[in-house]
GULUMSE-693671 format. One line per field, with one value per residue (C-alpha): residue in one letter; z, x, y; residue number from 1. Coordinates in pm, 1 decimal, decimal comma, padded with zeros to 6 digits. Example, Ala and Ser with C-alpha at 12.3 -4.5 7.8 and 13.67 -1.06 7.14 Angstrom:
# GULUMSE-693671
res: c(A / S)
up: c(00780,0 / 00714,0)
east: c(01230,0 / 01367,0)
north: c(-00450,0 / -00106,0)
n: c(1 / 2)
//
This chain:
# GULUMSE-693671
res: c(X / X / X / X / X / X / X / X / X / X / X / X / X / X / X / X / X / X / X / X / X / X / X / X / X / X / X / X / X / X / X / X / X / X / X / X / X / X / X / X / X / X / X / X / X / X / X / X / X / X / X / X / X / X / X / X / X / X / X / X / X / X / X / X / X / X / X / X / X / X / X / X / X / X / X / X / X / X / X / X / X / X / X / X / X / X / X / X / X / X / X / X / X / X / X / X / X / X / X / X / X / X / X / X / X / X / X / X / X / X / X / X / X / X / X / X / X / X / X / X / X / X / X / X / X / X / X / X / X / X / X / X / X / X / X / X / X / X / X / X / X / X / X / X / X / X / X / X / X / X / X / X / X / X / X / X / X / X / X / X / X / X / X / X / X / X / X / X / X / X / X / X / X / X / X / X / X / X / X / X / X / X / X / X / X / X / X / X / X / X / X / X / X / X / X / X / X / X / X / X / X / X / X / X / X / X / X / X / X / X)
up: c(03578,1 / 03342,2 / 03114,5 / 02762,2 / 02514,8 / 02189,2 / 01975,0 / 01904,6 / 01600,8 / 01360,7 / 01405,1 / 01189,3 / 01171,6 / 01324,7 / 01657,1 / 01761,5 / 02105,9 / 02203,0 / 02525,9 / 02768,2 / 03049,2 / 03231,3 / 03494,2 / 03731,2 / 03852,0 / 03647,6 / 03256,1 / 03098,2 / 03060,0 / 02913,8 / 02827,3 / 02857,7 / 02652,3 / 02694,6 / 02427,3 / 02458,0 / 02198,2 / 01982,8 / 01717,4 / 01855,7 / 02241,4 / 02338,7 / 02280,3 / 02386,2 / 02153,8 / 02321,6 / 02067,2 / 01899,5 / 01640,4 / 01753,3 / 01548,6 / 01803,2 / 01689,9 / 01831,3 / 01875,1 / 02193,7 / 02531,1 / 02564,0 / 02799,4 / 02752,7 / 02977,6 / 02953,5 / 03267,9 / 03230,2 / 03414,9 / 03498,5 / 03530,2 / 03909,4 / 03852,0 / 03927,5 / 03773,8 / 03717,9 / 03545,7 / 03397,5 / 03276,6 / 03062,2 / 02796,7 / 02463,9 / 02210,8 / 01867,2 / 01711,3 / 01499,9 / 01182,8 / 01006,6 / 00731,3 / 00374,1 / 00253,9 / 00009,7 / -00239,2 / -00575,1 / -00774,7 / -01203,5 / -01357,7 / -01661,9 / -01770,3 / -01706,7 / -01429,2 / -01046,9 / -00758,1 / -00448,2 / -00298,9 / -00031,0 / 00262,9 / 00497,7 / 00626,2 / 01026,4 / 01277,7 / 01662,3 / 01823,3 / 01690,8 / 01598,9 / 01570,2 / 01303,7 / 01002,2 / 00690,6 / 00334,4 / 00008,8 / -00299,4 / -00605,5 / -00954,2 / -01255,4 / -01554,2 / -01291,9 / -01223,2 / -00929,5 / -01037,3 / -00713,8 / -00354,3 / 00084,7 / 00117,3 / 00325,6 / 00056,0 / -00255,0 / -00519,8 / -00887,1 / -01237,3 / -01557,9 / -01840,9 / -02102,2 / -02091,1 / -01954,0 / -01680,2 / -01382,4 / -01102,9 / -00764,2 / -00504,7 / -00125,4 / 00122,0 / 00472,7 / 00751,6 / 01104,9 / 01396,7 / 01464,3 / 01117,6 / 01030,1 / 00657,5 / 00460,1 / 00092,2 / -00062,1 / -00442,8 / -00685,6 / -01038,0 / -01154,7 / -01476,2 / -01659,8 / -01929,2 / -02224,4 / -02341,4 / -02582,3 / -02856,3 / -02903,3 / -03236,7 / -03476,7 / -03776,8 / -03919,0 / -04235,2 / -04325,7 / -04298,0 / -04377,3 / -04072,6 / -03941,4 / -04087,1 / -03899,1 / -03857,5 / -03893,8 / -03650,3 / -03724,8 / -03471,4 / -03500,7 / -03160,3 / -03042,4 / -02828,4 / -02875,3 / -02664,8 / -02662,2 / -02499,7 / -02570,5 / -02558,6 / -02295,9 / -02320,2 / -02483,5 / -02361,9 / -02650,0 / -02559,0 / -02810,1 / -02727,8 / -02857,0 / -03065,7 / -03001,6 / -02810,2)
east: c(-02204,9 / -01969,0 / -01791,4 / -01676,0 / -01464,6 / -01237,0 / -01041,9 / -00668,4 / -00599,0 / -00352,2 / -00218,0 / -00437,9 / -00738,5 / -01057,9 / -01065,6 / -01463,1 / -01602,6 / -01856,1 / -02058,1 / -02174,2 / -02249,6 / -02600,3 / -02821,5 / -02949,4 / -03265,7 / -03292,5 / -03174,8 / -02900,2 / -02939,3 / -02578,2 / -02245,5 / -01885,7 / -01581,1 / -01258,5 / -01012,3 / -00618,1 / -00452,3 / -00804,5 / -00993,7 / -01236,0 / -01081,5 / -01450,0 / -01787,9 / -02098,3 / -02227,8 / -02298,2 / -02027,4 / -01785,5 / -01551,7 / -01186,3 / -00865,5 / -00559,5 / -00273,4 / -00019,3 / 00022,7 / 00105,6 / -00106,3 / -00339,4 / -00633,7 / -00983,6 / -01214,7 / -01631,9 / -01831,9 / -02183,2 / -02518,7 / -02861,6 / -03181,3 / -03083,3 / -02766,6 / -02583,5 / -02248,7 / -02003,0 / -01641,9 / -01403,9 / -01043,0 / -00860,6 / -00602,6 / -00680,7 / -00396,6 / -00313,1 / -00022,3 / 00264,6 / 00260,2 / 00602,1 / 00815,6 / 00823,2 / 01211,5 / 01426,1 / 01702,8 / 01763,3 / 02051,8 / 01994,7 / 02179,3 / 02206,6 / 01930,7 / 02024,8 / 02229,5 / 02106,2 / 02079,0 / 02000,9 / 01637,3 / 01813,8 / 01533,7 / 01551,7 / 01210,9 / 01135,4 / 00909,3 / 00907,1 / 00969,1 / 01288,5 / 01315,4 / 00977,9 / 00931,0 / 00745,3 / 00656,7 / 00666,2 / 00510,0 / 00719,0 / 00540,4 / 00849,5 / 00713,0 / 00944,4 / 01149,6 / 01233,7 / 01067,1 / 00812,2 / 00695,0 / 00852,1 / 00771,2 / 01185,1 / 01336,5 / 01601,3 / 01483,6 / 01706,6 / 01603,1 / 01692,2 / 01514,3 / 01518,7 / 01465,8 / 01559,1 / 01341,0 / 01196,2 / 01038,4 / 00839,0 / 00870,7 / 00595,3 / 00696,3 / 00445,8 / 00546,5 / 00320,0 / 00379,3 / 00314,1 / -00012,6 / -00147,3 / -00018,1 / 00092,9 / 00302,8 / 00403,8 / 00676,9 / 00739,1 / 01069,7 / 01161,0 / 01458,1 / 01617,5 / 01721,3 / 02007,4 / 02048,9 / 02322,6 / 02588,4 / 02658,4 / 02979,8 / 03134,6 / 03473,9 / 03609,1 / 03956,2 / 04156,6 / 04398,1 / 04722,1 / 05101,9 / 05375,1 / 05432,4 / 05218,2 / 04987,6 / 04601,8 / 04334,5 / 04041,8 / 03691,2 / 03470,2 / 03119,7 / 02980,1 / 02634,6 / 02391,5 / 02005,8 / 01693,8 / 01872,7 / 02182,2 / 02520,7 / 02880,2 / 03130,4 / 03431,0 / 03634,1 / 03855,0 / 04128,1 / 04288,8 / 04539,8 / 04772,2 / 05099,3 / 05035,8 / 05211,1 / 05057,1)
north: c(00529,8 / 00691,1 / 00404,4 / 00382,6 / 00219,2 / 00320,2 / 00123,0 / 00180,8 / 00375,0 / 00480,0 / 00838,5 / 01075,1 / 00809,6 / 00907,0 / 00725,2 / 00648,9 / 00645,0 / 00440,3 / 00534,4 / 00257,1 / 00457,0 / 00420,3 / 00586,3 / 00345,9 / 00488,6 / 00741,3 / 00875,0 / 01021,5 / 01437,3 / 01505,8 / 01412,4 / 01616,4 / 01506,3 / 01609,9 / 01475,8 / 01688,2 / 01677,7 / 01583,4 / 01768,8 / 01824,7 / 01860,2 / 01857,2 / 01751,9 / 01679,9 / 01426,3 / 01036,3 / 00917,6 / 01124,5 / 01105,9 / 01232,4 / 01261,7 / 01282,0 / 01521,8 / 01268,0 / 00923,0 / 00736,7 / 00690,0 / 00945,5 / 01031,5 / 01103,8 / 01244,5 / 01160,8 / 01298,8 / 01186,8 / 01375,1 / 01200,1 / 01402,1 / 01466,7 / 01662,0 / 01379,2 / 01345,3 / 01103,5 / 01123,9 / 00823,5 / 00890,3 / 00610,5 / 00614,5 / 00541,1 / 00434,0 / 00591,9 / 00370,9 / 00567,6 / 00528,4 / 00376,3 / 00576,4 / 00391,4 / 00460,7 / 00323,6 / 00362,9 / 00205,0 / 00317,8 / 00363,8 / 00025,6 / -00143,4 / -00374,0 / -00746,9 / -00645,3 / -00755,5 / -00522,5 / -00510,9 / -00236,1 / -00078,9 / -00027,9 / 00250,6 / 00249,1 / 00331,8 / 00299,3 / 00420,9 / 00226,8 / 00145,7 / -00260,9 / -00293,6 / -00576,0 / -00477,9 / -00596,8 / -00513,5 / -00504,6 / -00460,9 / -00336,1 / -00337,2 / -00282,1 / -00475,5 / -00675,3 / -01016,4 / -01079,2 / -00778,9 / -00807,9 / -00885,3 / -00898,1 / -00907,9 / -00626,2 / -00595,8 / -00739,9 / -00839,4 / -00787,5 / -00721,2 / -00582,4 / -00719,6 / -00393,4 / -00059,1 / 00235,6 / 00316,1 / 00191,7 / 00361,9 / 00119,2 / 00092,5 / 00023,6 / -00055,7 / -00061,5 / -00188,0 / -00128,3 / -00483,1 / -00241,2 / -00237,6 / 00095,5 / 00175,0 / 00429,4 / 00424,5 / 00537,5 / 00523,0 / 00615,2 / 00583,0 / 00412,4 / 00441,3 / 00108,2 / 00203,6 / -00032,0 / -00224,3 / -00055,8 / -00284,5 / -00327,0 / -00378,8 / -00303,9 / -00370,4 / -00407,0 / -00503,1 / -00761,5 / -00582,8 / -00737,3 / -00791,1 / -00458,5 / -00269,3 / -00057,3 / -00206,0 / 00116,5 / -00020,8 / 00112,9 / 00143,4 / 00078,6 / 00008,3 / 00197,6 / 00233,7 / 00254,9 / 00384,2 / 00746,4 / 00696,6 / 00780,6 / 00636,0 / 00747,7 / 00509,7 / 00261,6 / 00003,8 / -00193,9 / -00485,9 / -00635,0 / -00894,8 / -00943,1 / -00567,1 / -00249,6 / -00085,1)
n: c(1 / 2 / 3 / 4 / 5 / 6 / 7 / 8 / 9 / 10 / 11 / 12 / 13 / 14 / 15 / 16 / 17 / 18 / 19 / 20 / 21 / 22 / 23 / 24 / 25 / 26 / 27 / 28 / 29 / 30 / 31 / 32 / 33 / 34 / 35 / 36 / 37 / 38 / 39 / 40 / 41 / 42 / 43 / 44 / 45 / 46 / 47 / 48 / 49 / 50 / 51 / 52 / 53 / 54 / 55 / 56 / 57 / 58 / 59 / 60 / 61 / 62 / 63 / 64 / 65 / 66 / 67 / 68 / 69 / 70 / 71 / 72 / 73 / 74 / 75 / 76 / 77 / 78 / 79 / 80 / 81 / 82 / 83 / 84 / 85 / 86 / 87 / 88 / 89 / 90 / 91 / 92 / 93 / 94 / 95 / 96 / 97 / 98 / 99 / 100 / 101 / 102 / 103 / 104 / 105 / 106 / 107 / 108 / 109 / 110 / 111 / 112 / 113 / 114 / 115 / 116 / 117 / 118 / 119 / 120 / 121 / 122 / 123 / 124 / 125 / 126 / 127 / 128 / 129 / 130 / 131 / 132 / 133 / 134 / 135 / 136 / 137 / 138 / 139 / 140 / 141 / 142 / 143 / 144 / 145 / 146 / 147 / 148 / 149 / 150 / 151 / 152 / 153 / 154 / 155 / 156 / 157 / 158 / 159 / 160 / 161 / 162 / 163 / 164 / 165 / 166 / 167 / 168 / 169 / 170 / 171 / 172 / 173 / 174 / 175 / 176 / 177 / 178 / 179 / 180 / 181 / 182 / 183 / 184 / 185 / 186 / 187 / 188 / 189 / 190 / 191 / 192 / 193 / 194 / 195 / 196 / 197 / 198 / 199 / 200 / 201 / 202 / 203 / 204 / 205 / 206 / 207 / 208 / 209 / 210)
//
């Protein structure tokens, strides 16, 4: 009596077989595997080691033969899960400045709930199982983020980015004690450290021309 069993797997795992078929009356001389869509799509061994080129239900074929000739066949699905996508975005701020871990991870099928693990190196939470997660850093640099994203099955991806955390200008000026109507020279002297650079200025003076 042909009969076996094989536990679901992720796609691109090695999927074992485990061969409980007997020979009532007499023994076992052989066994023939047929796995499509497997590597290998046959074998011969009692219990082989497949890894399926897709995922979804597919069927495997053992036909077992006793010492007589006898033979018997079995057909049953087996089930390889898809694996999800890890995806995200996460724009380049300013440090001190919250943002939201935009998460565009998928899995088939579609709505499947999923969860996640949040790896963020320098940020407040440094670590999150949000969807979105909201964080901030606290120093300039760089930071590479970790996503973990695991399928209702079990199944995993990772996907990992580096953001860039820009530091604060510091802004600064200086000016003279002038007379009514005379014009005030202001001095600039704000900067920026870590390597960056200044790009623009904004005055405000009230009750000044201009």
């Amino acid at each position: 009596l042909a009969a076996f069993t094989a536990p679901d797997v992720c796609f691109g795992t090695p999927m074992l077989f485990s061969n409980n078929s007997t020979a009532a009356g007499g023994s076992v001389a052989g066994y023939h595997w047929n796995f499509p869509n497997g590597t290998p799509s046959v074998s011969t061994l009692a219990n082989p080691t497949i890894v399926f080129g897709a995922s979804g239900s597919l069927n495997a074929t053992l036909i077992v033969t006793n010492n007589f000739g006898c033979a018997d066949t079995i057909q049953q699905a087996v089930n390889v899960l898809p694996n999800p996508v890890a995806s995200f975005s996460a724009p380049s701020v300013c440090f001190g400045a919250p943002f939201q871990i935009t998460n565009t991870s998928t899995v088939s099928p579609a709505g499947s709930a999923m969860t996640y693990t949040w790896s963020i190196p320098g940020a407040l939470p440094n670590s999150s199982t949000a969807q979105q997660p909201v964080v901030s850093f606290s120093n300039p640099g760089s930071s590479v983020i970790t996503l973990v994203t695991t399928s209702p099955g079990g199944c995993s991806d990772t996907a990992q980015s580096t953001v860039t955390i820009y530091p604060l200008p510091d802004a600064g000026f200086s000016a003279p004690a002038v007379c009514f109507g005379t014009a005030t020279p202001f001095t600039n002297s704000s900067s920026v450290t870590s390597g960056g650079s200044l790009s623009a200025f904004s005055w405000s003076f009230p009750g000044a021309t201009p």
